[in-house]
N, C-alpha and C positions, 0 to 999 in steps of 0.2 A: 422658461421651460414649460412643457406643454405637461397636463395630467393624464397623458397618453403616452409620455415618453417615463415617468414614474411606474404606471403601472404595468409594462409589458418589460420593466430592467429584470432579469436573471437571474435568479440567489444564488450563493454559491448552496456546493452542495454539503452534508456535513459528514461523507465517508467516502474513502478514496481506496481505491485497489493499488497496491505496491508488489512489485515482484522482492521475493525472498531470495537472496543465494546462498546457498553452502560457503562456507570457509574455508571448507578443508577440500570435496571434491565440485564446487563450481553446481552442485544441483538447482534446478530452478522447481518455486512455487508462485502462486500469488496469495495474498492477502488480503483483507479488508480493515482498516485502522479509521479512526477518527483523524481526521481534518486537521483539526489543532494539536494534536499530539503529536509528543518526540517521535524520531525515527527509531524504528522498531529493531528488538537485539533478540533472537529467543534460541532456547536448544529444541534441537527436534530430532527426530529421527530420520537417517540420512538413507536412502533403498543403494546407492553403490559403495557407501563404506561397511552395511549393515549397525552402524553404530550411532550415537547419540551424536549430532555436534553442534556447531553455533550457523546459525541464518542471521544475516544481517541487510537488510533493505537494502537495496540497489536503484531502484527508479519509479518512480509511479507510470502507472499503466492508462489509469481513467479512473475519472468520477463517478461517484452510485449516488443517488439518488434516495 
């Protein structure tokens, strides 16, 4: 292996955008989470139920830097 090919390899990166979706009406957001951690569960406030509800991770989007 050449020390050309070492040093032009990629890192990963260590934060990723995930889209968020409602549970209850299907709303989307995106996120930013760390890399290595669980898939994300949160409550948030929902703009078409007007009420609190659960978002839960649906798919990543792209890597951030």
């Amino acid at each position: 292996m050449f020390i050309t090919n070492v040093l032009l390899k990629k890192t990963k990166s260590k934060k990723i955008m995930v889209m968020m979706e409602s549970v209850v009406s299907g709303h989307n957001f995106n996120y930013i989470r760390e890399r290595l951690a669980d898939k994300l569960e949160l409550i948030r406030f929902d703009p078409f139920i007007q009420r609190e509800s659960v978002y839960k991770e649906k798919k990543k989007i792209r890597s951030i830097k």
